[in-house]
N, C-alpha and C positions, 0 to 999 in steps of 0.2 A: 085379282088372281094371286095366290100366294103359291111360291117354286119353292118352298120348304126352309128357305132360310131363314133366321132369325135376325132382324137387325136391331143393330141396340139404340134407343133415341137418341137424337142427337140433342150435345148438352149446349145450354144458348151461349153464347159470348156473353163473358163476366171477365171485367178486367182480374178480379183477385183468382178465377180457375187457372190464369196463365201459371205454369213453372216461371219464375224470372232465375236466371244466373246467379250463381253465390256470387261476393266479394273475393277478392284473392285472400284476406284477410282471413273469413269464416272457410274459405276453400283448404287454408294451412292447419288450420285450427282441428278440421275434421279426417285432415291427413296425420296429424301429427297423434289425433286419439284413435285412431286406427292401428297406427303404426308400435303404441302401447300395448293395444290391447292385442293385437297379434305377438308381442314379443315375450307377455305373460303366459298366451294360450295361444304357441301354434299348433295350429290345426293342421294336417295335410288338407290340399284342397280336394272341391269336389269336384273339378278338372280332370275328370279320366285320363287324359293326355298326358299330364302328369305322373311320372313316375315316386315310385312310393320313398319317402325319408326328404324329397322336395318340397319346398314351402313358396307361396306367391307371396310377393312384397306386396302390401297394399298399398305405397306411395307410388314406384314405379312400374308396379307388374313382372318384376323380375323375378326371377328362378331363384331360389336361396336352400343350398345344403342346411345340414341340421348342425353343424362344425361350425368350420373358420366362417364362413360366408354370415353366421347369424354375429358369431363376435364384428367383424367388421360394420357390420352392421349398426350394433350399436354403436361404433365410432360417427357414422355418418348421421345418423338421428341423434350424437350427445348424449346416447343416455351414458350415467354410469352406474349401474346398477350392483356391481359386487362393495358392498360394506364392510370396513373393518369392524368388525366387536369390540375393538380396544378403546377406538378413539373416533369411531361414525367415520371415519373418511372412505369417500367412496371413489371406485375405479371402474373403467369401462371392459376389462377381462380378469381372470380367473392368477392371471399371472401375473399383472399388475399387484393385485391384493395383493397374493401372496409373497410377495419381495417386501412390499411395506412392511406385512406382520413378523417380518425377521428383524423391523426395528425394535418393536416391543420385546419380543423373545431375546432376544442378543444371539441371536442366532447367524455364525458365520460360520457356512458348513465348504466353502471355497479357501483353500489353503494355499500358502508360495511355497512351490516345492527348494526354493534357495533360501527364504530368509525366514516360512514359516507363519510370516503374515497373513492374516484370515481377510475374506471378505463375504459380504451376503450375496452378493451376484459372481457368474462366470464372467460374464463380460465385465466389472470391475476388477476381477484379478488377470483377465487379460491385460488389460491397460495397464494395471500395476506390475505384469510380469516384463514387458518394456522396458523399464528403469534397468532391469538384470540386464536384458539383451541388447540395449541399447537402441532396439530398432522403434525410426520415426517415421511411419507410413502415411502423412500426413504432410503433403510438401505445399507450401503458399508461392501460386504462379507468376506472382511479383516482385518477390527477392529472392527465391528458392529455401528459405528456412523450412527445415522439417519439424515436425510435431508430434507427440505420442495417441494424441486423439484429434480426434475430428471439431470437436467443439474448442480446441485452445488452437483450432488453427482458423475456425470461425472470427474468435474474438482478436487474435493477431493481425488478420485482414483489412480489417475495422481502422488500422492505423494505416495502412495505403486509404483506404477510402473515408478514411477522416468521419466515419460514423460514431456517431454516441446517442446510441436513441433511448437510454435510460437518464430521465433527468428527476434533479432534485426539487421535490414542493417546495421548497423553501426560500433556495437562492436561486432556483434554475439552472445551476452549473449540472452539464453534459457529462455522461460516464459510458465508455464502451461495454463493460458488465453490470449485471444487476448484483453482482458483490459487492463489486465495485462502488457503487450507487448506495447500498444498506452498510459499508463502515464509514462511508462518508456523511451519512447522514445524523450517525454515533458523534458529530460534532456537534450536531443542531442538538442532540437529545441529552447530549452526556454521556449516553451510553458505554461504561464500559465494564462488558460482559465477563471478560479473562483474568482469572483473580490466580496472581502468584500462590501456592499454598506455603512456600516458605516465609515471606517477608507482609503476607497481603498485598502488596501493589498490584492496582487494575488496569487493564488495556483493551483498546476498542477491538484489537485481533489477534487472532491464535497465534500468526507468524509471527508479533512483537511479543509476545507472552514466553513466545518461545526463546529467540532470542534475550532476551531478559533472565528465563532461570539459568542459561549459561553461564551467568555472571558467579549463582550459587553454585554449580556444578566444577564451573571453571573451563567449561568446554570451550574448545575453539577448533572447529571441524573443516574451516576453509584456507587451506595452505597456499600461500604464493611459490607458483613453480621456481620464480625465479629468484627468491631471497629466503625461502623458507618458512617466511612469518607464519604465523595463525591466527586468523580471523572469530570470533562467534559470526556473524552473519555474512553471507554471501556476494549483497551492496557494499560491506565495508571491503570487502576482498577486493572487488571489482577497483573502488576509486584508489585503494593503494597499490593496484598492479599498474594505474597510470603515471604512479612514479616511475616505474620503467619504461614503460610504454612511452612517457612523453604526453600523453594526447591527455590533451583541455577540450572538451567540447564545449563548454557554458562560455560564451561570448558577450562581450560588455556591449550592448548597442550604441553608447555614447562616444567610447574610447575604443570597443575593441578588443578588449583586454582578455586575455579568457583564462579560465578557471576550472578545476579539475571536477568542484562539488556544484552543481546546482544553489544548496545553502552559499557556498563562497558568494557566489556572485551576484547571490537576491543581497547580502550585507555589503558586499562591493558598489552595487546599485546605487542605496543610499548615502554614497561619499557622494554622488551626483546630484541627488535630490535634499541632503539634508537631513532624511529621514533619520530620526533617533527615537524607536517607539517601545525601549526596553528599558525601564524607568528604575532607581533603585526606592525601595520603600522607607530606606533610611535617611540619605541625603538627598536625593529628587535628582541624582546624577543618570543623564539618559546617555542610552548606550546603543550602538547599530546592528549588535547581533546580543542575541539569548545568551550562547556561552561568554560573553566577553561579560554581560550583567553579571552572569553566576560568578566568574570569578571575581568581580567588584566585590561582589557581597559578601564573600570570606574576609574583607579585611574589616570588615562588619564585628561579624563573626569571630573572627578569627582562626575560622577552621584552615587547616593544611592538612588536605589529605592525601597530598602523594609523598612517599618514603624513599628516601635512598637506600639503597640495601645495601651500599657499600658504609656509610658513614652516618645514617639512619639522619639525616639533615629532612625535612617537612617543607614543603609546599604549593601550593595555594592552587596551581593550575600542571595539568601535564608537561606541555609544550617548557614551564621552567623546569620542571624535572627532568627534562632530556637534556637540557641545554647544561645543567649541574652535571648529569651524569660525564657529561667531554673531559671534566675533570680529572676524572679518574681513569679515564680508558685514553684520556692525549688527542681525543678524535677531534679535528677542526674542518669541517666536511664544507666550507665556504670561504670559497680565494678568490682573491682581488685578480682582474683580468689586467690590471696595469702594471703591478709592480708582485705576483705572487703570494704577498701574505693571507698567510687562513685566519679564520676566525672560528670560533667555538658555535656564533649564533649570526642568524641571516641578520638581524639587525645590529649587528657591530659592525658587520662587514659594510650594510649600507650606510652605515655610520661615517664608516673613514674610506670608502668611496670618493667619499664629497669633498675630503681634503686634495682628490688628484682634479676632481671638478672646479671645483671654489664655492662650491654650492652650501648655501647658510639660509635654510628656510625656515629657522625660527625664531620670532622676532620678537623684542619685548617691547610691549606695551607702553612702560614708563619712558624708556630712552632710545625704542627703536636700532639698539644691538642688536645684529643678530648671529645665531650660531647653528655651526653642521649638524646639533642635537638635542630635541627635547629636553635629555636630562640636564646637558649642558647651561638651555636657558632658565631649568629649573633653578637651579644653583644659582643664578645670576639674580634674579627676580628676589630672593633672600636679602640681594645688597638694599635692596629697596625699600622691601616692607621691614627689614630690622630682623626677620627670622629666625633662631638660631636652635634646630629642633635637638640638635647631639650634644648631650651634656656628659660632663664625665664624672662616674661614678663616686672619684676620689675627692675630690675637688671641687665641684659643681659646676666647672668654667664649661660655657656652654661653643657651640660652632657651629656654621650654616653647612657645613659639610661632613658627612660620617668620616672622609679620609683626613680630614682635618682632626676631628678627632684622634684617630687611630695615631695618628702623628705625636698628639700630644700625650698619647698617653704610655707613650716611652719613656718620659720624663721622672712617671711614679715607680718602673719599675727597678 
C-alpha cells in the first residue's frame, strides 16, 4: 500500500560515502581562501536579515561595514593589499600607502609654524612642534623623566628593566634599539655610510657626521652655564660641566678611583691589568690609551699642530698647549695643600708634592737611585749609558742635559 510518499533508497554503508572532518590544517587553508576571495568581491549577502551596505565574514560570521570595519579587517587576516607603484611596497590601508609615497615625492606638505620646518605627516610635526613648547607628555613611572613621544619613553624603560631584545648575529652583544643594533653592527661590516662633503671623511652615524662638519663650520652650539665655554657636541658639554659639578661617576673596581670619562677609566683600568694594546708602527712602543699613541706618533712625524696665538710656539698635543698658554696669562691653577705654592701644570705640582712626602718612585735600574721624578731619573740614567744628546751649535761640546747646555752657552755670547 503506498500513502503517496516518495522515499528515496537507502544508500548501503561504504566506508569512503562517510563525510570525515577536515584537518585544522586544510580547515585554515579554506578559511583563509574565502577570506580572499570575499575581500576581492564583496558581495552583500543573501541573508535578508541583513541590512543593505553589510557584509558576512566568512571566517567568523561577523557583520562587516563596507569602511573602517573591511580596513581592519585586513589587518587581522595580514593582507596588505595597497601597492606602492614606485618601489612594490605594500601596506594594509589607503593611508598607510599614502604617507610612504610622500617619500618618493619629497613631498612635506606639514609645516612649523616657529622655525618653518616641514614634515610628511601631522603627527611628525606634532612631536616636532614639542621641542618649541617644551612639553613632555610622556612621563616613565620609575624615575619620573618625561619624554616627547611615546616610543623614547618605551626604549628609556628598557634601562629600569634591563631589556635588550635586539641582538647582534655576530658577537651576540644585546641592544635596547634596533638603531641601536644596525650602527653597531657598521662595526662588523665597515659600514660607513656619512660622508663629510667637505673633507670626504666617513662615519657610521649621522649624529658623528654631524658633529664633525662643526669642525669645518666652527660651530660650537653647546654653552656651559656656568663658565661660558662652547662645546660642538652635547656629551662633550656634559663631561666638562663635571668640572663644576665635581661628579666622577666611572669608578675603578680595583682601587676605587673614579673618573669623570668612561674612556678615563677603561685606560686607567689597564695600569691594573697591564694592558698596553695601542702599539706605535714605528718603534713597537705600546701605549694604554689611543690619544696618548697619537701623540707618540707626532714625534715620528714631527707634526705640532696646536699654535700659540700669543707667540705662535707649535705643539704636539693640546693638554701642552694649555699648560704653555700659563705663560702668558700668569695662571697657576694647582697649589700645594702644605706649604701654598701653584704650579702652571698638575704634574709639577705632583712632582714637588713628594718633596713634603719624601716620596722617590723612580728608580734606576743601573744603581737603584731613586728620584721624586721621571724626568729627573731620565737625566740620571745619561750618567750611565755616556748620553749626551745637547750639543752646542758653536762648538760641538755636547751635554746630558738641555739646561746644561743653555748654561754653556753664555760663554759664546
Amino acid at each position: 500500500m503506498s500513502s503517496g510518499i516518495a522515499f528515496e533508497e537507502p544508500v548501503p554503508y561504504v566506508e569512503e560515502n562517510i563525510i570525515k572532518p577536515l584537518s585544522i590544517k586544510q580547515d585554515e587553508i579554506i578559511i583563509k581562501e574565502e577570506a580572499l576571495h570575499f575581500l576581492e568581491n564583496p558581495k552583500e549577502p543573501e541573508n535578508p536579515g541583513l541590512s543593505s551596505g553589510t557584509f558576512l565574514c566568512p571566517k567568523s560570521e561577523k557583520c562587516l561595514s563596507t569602511d573602517a570595519s573591511l580596513g581592519k579587517y585586513r589587518v587581522d587576516v595580514g593582507e596588505k593589499s595597497f601597492a606602492c607603484s614606485e618601489c612594490e611596497k605594500c601596506f594594509r590601508t589607503k593611508g598607510d600607502l599614502t604617507k610612504h609615497e610622500k617619500i618618493h615625492t619629497g613631498e612635506k606638505p606639514f609645516a612649523c609654524s616657529e622655525c618653518g620646518k616641514c614634515f610628511r605627516t601631522n603627527s611628525a610635526l606634532t612631536i616636532h612642534e614639542r621641542i618649541h613648547t617644551g612639553e613632555k607628555p610622556f612621563v616613565c613611572s620609575e624615575c619620573g623623566k618625561c619624554f616627547r613621544t611615546n616610543s623614547a619613553l618605551t626604549v628609556h624603560e628598557r634601562i629600569h628593566t634591563g631589556e635588550k631584545q635586539f641582538a647582534c648575529s655576530e658577537c651576540r652583544k644585546c641592544f635596547r634599539t634596533k638603531d641601536e643594533l644596525n650602527i653597531h653592527e657598521r662595526t662588523h661590516t665597515g659600514e660607513k655610510p656619512f660622508v663629510c662633503s667637505e673633507c670626504g671623511k666617513c662615519f657610521r652615524t649621522h649624529s658623528a657626521l654631524t658633529v664633525h662638519e662643526r669642525i669645518h663650520t666652527g660651530e660650537e652650539p653647546f654653552v656651559c652655564l656656568e663658565c661660558g665655554k662652547c662645546f660642538k657636541s652635547k656629551c662633550k658639554l656634559v663631561v666638562h660641566e663635571r668640572i663644576h659639578t665635581g661628579e666622577k661617576p666611572f669608578a675603578c673596581s680595583e682601587c676605587e678611583k673614579c673618573f669623570r670619562r668612561k674612556d678615563e677609566l677603561t685606560a686607567h683600568e689597564r695600569v691594573h691589568t697591564g694592558e698596553k694594546p695601542f702599539v706605535c708602527s714605528e718603534c713597537g712602543k705600546c701605549f694604554k690609551a689611543k690619544g696618548e699613541l697619537t701623540a707618540h706618533e707626532r714625534i715620528h712625524t714631527g707634526e705640532k699642530p696646536f699654535a700659540c696665538s700669543e707667540c705662535e710656539n707649535f705643539f704636539r698635543t693640546k693638554g701642552e698647549l694649555t699648560i704653555h698658554e700659563r705663560i702668558h696669562t700668569g695662571e697657576k691653577p694647582f697649589a700645594c695643600s702644605e706649604c701654598g705654592k701653584c704650579f702652571k701644570a698638575k704634574s709639577v705640582l705632583t712632582s714637588h708634592e713628594r718633596i713634603h712626602t719624601g716620596e722617590k718612585p723612580f728608580a734606576c735600574s743601573e744603581c737603584e737611585k731613586c728620584f721624586g721624578s721621571k724626568g729627573e731619573l731620565t737625566v740620571h740614567v745619561k750618567i750611565h749609558t755616556g748620553e749626551k744628546p745637547y750639543e752646542c751649535s758653536e762648538c760641538g761640546k755636547c751635554f746630558g742635559r738641555n739646561y746644561s747646555l743653555t748654561v754653556h752657552e753664555r760663554i759664546h755670547r
